[in-house]
PDB file of N, CA, C and O in Angstrom:
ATOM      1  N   UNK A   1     -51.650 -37.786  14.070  1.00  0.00           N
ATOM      2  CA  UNK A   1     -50.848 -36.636  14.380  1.00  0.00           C
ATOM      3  C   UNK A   1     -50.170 -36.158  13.091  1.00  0.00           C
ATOM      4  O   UNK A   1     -49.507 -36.822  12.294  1.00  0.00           O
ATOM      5  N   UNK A   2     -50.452 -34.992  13.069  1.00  0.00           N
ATOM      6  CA  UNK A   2     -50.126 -34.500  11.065  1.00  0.00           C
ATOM      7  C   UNK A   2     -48.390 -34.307  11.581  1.00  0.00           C
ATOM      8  O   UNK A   2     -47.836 -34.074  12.655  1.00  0.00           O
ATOM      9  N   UNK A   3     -48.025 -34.502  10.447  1.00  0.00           N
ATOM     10  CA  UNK A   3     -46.488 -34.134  10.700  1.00  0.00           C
ATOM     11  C   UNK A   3     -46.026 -32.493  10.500  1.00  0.00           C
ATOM     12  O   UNK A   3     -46.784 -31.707   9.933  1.00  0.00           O
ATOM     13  N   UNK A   4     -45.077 -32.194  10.880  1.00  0.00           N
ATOM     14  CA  UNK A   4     -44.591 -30.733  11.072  1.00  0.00           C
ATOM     15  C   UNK A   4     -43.786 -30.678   9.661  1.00  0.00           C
ATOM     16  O   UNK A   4     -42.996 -31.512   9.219  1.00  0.00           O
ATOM     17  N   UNK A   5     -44.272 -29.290   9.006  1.00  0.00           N
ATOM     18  CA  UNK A   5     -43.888 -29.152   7.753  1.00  0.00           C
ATOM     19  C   UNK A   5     -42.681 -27.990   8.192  1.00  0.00           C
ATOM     20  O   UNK A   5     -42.554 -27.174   9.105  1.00  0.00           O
ATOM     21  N   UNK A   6     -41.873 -28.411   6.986  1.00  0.00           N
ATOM     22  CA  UNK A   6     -40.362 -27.191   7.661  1.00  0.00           C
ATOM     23  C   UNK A   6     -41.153 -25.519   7.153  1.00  0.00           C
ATOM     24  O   UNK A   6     -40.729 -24.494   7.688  1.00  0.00           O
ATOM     25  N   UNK A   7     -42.294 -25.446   6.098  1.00  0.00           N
ATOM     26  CA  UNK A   7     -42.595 -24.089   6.166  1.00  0.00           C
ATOM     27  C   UNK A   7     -43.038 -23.458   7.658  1.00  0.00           C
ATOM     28  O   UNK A   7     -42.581 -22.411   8.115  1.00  0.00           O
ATOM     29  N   UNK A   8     -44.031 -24.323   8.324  1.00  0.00           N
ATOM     30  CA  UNK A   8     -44.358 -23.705   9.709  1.00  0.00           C
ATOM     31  C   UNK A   8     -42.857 -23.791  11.003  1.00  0.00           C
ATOM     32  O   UNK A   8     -43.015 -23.655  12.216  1.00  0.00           O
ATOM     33  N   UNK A   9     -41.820 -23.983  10.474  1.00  0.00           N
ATOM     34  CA  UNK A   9     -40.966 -24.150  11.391  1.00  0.00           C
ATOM     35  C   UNK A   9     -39.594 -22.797  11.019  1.00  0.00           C
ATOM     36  O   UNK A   9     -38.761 -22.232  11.728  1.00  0.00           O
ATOM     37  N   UNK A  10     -39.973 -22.724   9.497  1.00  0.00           N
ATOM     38  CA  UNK A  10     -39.407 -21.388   8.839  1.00  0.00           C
ATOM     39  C   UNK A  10     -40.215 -20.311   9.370  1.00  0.00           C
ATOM     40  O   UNK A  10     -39.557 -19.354   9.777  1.00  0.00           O
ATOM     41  N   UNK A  11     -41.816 -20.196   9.498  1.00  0.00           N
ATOM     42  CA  UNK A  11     -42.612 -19.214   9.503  1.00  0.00           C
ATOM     43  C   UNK A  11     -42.362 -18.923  11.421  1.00  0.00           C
ATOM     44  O   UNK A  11     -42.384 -17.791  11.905  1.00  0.00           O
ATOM     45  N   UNK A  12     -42.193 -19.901  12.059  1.00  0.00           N
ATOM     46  CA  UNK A  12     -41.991 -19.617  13.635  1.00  0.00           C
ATOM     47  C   UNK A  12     -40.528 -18.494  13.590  1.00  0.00           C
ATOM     48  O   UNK A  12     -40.453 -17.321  13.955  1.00  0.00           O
ATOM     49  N   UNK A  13     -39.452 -19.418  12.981  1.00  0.00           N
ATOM     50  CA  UNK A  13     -37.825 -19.039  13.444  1.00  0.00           C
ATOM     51  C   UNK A  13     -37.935 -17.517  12.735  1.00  0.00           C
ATOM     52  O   UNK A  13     -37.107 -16.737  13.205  1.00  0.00           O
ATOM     53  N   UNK A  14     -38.705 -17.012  11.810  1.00  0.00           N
ATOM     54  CA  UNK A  14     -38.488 -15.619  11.191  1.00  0.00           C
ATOM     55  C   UNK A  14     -39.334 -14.695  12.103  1.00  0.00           C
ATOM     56  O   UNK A  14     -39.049 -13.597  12.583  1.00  0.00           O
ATOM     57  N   UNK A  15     -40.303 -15.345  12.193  1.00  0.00           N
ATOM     58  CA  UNK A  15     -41.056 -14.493  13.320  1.00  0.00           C
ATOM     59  C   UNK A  15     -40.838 -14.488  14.752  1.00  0.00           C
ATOM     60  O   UNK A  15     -41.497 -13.739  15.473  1.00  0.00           O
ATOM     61  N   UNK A  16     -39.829 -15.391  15.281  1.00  0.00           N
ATOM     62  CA  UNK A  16     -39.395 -15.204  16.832  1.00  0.00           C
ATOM     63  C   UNK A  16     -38.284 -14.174  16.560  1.00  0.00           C
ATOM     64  O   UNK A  16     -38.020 -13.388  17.470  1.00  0.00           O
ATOM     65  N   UNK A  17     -37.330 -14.065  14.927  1.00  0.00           N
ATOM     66  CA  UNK A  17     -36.378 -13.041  15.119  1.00  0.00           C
ATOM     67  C   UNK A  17     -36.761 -11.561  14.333  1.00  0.00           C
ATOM     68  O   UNK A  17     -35.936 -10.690  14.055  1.00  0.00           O
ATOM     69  N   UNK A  18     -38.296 -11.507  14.039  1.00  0.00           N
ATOM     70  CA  UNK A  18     -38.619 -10.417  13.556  1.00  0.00           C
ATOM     71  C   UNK A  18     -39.395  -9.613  15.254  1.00  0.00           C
ATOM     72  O   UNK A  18     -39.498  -8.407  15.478  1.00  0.00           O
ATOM     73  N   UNK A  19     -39.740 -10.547  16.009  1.00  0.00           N
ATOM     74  CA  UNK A  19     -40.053  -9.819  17.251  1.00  0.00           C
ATOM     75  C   UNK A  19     -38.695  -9.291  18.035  1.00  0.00           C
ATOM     76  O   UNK A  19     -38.991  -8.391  18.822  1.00  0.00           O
ATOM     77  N   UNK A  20     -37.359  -9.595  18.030  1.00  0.00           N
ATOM     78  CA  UNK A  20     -36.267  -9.339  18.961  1.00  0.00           C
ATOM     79  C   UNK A  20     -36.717  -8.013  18.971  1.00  0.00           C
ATOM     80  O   UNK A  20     -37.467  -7.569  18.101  1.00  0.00           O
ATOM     81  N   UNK A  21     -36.237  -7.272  20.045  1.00  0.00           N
ATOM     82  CA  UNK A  21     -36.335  -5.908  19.772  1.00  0.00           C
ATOM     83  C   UNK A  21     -34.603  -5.385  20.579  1.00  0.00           C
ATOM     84  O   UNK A  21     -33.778  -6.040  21.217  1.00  0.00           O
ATOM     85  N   UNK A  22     -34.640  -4.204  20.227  1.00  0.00           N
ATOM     86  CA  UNK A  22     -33.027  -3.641  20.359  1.00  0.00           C
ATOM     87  C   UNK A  22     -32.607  -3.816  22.107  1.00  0.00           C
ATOM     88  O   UNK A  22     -33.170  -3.034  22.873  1.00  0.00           O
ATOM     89  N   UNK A  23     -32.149  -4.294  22.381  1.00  0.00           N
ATOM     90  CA  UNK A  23     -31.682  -4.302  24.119  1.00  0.00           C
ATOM     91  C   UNK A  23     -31.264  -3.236  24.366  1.00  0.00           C
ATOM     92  O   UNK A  23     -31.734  -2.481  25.217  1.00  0.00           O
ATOM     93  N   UNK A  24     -30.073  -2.959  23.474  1.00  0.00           N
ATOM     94  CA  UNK A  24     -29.169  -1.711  23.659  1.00  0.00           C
ATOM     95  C   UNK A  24     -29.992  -0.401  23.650  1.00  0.00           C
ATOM     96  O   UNK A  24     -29.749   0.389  24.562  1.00  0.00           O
ATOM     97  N   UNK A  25     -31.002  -0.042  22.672  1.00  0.00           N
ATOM     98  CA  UNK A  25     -31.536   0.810  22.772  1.00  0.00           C
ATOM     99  C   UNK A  25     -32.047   1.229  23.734  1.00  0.00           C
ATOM    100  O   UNK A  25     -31.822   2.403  24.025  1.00  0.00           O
ATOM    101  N   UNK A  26     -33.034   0.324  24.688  1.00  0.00           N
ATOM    102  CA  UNK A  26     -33.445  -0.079  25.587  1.00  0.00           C
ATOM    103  C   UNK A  26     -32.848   0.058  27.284  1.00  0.00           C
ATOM    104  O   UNK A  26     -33.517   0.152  28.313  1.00  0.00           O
ATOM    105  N   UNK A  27     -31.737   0.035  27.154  1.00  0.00           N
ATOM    106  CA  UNK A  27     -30.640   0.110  27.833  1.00  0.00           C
ATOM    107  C   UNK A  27     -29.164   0.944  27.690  1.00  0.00           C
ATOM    108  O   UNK A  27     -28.039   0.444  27.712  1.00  0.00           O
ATOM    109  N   UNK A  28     -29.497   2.242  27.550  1.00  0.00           N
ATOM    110  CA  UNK A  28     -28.037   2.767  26.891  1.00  0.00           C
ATOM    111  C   UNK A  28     -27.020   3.378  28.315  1.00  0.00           C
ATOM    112  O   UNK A  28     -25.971   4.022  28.298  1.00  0.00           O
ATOM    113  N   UNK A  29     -27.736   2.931  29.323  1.00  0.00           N
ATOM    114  CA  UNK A  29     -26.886   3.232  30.632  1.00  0.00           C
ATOM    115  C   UNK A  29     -26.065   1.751  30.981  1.00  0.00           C
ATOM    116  O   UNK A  29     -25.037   1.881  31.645  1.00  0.00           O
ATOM    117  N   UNK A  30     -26.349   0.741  30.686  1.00  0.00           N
ATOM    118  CA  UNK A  30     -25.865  -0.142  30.587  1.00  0.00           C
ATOM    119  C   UNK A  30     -24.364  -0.402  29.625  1.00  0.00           C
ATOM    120  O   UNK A  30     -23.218  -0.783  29.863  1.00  0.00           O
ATOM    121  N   UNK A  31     -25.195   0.082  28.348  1.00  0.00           N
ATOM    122  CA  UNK A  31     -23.754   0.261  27.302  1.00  0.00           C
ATOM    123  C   UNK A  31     -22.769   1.058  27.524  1.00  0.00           C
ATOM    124  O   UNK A  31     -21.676   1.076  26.958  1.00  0.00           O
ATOM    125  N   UNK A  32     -23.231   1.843  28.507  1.00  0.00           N
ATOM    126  CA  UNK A  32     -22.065   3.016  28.541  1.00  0.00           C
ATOM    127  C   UNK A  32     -21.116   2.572  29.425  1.00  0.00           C
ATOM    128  O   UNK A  32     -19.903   2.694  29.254  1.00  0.00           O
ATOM    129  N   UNK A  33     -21.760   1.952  30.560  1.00  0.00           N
ATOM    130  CA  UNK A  33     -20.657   1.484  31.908  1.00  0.00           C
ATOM    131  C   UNK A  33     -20.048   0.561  30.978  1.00  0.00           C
ATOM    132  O   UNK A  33     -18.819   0.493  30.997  1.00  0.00           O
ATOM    133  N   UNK A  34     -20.836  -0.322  29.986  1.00  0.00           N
ATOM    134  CA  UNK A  34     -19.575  -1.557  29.387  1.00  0.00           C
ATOM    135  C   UNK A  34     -18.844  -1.063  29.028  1.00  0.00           C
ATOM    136  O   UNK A  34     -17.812  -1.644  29.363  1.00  0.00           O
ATOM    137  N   UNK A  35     -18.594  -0.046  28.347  1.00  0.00           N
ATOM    138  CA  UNK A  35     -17.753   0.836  27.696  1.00  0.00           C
ATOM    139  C   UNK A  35     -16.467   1.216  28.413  1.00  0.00           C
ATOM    140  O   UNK A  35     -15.327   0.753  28.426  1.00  0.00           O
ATOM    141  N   UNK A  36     -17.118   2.293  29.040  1.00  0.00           N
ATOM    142  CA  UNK A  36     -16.432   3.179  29.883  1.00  0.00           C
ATOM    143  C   UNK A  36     -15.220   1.228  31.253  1.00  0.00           C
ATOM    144  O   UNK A  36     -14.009   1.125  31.452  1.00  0.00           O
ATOM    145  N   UNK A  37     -15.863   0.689  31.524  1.00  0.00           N
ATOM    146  CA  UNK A  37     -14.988  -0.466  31.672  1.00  0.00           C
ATOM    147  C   UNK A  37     -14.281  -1.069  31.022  1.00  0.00           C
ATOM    148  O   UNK A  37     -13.370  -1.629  31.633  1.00  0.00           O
ATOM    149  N   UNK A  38     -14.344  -1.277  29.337  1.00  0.00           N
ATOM    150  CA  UNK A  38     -13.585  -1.662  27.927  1.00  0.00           C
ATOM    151  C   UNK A  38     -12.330  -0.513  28.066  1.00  0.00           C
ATOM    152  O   UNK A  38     -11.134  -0.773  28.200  1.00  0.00           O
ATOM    153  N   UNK A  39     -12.801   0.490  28.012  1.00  0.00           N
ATOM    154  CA  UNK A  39     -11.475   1.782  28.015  1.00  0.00           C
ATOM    155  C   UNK A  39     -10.729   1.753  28.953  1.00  0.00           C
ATOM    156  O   UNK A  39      -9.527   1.589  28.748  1.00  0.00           O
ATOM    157  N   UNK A  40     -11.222   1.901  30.229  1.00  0.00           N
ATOM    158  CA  UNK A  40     -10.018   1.684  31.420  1.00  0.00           C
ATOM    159  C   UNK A  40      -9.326   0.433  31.694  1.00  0.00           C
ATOM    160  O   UNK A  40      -8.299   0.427  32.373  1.00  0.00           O
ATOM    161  N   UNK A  41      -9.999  -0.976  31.041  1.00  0.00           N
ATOM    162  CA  UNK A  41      -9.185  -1.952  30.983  1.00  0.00           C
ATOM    163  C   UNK A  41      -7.899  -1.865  29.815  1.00  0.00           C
ATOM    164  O   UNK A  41      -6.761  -2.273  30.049  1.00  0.00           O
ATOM    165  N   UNK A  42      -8.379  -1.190  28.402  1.00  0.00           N
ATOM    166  CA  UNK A  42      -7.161  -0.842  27.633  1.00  0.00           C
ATOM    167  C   UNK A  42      -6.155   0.084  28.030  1.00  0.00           C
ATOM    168  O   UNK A  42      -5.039   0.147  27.514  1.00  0.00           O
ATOM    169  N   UNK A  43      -6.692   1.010  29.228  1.00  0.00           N
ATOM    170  CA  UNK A  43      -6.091   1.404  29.479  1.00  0.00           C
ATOM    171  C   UNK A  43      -4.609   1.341  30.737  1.00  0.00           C
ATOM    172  O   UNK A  43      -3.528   1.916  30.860  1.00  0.00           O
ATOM    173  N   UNK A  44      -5.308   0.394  31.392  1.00  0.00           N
ATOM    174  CA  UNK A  44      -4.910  -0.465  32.432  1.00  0.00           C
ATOM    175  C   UNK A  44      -3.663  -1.729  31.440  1.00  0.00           C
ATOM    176  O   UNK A  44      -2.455  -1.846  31.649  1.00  0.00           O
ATOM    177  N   UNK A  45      -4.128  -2.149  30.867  1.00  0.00           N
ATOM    178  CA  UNK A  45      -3.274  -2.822  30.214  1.00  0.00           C
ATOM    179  C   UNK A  45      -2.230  -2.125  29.233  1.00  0.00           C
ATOM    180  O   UNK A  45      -1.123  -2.664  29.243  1.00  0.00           O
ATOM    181  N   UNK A  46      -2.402  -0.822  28.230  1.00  0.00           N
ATOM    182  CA  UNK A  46      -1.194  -0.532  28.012  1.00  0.00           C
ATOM    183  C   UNK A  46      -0.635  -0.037  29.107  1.00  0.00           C
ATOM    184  O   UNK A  46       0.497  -0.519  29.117  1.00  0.00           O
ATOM    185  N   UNK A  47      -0.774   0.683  30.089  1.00  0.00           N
ATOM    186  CA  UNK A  47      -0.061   1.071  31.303  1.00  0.00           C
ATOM    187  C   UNK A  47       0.936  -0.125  31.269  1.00  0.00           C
ATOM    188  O   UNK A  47       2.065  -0.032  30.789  1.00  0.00           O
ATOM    189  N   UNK A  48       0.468  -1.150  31.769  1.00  0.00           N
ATOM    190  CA  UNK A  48       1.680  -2.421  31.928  1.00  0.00           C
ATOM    191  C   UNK A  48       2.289  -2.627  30.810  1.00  0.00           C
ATOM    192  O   UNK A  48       3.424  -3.087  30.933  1.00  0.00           O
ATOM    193  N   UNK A  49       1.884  -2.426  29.656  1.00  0.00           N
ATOM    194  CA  UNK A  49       2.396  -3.032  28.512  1.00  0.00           C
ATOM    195  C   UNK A  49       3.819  -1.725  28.336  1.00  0.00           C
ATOM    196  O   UNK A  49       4.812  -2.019  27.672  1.00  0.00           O
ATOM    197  N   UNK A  50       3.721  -0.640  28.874  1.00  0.00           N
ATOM    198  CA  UNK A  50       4.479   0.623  28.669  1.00  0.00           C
ATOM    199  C   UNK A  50       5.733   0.016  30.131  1.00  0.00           C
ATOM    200  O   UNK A  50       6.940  -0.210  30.054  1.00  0.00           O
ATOM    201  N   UNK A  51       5.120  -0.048  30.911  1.00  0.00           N
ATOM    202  CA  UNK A  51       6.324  -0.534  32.463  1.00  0.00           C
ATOM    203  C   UNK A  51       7.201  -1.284  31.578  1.00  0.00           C
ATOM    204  O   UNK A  51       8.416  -1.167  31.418  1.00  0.00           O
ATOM    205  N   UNK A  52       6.287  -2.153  30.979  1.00  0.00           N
ATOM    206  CA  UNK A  52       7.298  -3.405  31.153  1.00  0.00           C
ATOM    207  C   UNK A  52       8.353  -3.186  29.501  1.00  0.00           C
ATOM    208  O   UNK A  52       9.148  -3.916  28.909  1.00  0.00           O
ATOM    209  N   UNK A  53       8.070  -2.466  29.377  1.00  0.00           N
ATOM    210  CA  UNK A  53       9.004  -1.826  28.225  1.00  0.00           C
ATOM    211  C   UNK A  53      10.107  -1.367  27.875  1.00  0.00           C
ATOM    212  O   UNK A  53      11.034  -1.474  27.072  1.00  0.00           O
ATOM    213  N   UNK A  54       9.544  -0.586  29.100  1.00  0.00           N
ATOM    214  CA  UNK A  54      10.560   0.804  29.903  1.00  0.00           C
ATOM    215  C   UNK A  54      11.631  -0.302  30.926  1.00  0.00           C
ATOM    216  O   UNK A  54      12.854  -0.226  31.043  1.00  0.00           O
ATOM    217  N   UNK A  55      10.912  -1.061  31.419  1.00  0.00           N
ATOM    218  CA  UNK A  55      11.821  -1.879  32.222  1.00  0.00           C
ATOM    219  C   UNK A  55      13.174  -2.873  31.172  1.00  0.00           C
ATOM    220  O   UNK A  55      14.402  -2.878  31.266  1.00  0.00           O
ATOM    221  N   UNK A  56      12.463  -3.429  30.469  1.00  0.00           N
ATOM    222  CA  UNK A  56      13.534  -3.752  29.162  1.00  0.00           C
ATOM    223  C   UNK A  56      14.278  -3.188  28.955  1.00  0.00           C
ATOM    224  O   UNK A  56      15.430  -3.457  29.295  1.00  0.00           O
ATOM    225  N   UNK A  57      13.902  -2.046  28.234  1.00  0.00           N
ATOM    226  CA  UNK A  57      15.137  -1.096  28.258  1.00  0.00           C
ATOM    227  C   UNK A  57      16.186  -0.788  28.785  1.00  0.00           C
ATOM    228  O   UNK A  57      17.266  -0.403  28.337  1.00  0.00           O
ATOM    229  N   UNK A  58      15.584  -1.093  30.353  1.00  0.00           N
ATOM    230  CA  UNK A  58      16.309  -0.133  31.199  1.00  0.00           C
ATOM    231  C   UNK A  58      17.411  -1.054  31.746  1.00  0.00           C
ATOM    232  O   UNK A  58      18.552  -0.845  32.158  1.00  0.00           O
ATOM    233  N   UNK A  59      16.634  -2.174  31.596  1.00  0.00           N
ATOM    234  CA  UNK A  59      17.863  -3.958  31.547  1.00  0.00           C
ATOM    235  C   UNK A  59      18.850  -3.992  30.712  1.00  0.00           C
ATOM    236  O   UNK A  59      19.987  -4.350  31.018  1.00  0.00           O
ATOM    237  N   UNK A  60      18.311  -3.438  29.033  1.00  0.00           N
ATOM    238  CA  UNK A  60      19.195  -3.470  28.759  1.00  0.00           C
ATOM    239  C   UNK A  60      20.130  -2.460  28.078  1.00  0.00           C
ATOM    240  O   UNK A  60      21.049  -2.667  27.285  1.00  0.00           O
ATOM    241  N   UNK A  61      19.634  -1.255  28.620  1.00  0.00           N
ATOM    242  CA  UNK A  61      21.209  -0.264  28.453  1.00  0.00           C
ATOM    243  C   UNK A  61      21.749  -0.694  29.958  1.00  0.00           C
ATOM    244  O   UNK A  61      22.979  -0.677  29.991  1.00  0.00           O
ATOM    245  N   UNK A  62      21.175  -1.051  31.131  1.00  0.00           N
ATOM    246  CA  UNK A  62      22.365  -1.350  31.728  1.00  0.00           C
ATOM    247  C   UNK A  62      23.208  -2.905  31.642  1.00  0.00           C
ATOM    248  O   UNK A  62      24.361  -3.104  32.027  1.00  0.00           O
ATOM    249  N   UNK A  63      22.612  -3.548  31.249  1.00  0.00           N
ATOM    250  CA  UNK A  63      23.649  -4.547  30.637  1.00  0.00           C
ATOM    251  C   UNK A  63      24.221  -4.577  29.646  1.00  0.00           C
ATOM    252  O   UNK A  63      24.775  -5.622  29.304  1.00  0.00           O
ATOM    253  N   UNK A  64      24.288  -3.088  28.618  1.00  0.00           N
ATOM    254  CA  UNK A  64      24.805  -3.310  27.361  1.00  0.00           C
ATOM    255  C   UNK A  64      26.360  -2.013  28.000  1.00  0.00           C
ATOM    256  O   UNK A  64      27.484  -2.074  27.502  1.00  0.00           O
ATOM    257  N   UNK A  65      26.057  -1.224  28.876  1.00  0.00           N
ATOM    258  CA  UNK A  65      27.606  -0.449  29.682  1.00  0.00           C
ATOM    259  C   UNK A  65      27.801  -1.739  30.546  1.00  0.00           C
ATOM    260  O   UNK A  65      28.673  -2.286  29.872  1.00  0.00           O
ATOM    261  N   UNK A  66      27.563  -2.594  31.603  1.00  0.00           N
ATOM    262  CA  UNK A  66      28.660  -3.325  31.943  1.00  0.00           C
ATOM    263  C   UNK A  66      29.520  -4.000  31.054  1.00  0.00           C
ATOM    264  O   UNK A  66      30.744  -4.074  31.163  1.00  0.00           O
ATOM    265  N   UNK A  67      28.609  -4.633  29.908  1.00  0.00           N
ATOM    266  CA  UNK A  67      29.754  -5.041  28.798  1.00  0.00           C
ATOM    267  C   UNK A  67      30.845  -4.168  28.603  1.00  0.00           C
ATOM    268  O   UNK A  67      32.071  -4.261  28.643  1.00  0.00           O
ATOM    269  N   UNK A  68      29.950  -3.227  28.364  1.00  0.00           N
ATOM    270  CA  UNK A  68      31.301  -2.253  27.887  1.00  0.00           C
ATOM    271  C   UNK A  68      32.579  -2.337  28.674  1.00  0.00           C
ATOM    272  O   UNK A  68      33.781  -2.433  28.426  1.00  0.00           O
ATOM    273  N   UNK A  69      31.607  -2.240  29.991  1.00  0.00           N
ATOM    274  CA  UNK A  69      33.516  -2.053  31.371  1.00  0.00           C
ATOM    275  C   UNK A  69      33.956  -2.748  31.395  1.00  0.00           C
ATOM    276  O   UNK A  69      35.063  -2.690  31.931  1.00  0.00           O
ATOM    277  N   UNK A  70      33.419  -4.195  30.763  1.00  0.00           N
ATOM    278  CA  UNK A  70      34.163  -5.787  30.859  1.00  0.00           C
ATOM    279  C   UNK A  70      34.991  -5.828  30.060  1.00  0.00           C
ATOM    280  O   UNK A  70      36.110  -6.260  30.336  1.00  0.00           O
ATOM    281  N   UNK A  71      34.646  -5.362  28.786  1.00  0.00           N
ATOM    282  CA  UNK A  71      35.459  -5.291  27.597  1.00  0.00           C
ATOM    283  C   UNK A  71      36.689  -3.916  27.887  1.00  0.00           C
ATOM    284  O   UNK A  71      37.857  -4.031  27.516  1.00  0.00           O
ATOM    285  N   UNK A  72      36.244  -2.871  28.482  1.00  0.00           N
ATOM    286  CA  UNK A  72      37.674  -2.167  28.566  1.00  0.00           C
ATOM    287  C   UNK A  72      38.611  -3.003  29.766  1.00  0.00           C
ATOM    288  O   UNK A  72      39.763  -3.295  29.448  1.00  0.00           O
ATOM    289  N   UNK A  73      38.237  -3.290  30.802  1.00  0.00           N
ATOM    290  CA  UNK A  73      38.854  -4.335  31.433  1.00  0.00           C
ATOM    291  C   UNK A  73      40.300  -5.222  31.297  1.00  0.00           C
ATOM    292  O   UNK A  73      41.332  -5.459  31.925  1.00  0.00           O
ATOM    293  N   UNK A  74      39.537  -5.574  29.866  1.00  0.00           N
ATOM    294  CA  UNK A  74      40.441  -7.036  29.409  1.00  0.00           C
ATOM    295  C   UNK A  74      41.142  -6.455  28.593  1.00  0.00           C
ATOM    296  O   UNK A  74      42.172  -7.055  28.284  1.00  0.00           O
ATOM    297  N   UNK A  75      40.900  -5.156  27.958  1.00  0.00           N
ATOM    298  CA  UNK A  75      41.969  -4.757  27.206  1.00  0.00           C
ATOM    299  C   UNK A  75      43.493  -4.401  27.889  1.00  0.00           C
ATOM    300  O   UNK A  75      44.425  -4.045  27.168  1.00  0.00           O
TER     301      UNK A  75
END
């Protein structure tokens, strides 16, 4: 049994990736839904990322006037 030389194992691995052929090309209705799902998830996520912002805020100007009334209070 002859042994396996690494040139015929170079000459396979270049030629299994000189046959790939483009998927995407192949498929550009596919790429588009990935897409068009990539965008509405960024979009979906700054949405929350904006709530929860706005909600901060909104915590803390109103906890930064009760201070305030606490502090006229004690005066």
């Amino acid at each position: 049994m002859p042994a396996i030389s690494n040139s015929i194992v170079v000459r396979d691995a270049v030629s299994h990736l000189a046959k790939r052929s483009n998927w995407a090309a192949r498929e550009p209705g596919v790429v588009l839904v990935f897409c068009i799902v990539f965008i509405v998830g960024c979009l979906l996520i700054a949405l929350w990322i904006h709530k929860f912002i706005k909600a901060r805020r909104e915590r803390r100007a109103q906890g930064g006037s009760q201070e305030m009334m606490a502090d006229r209070h004690t005066i």
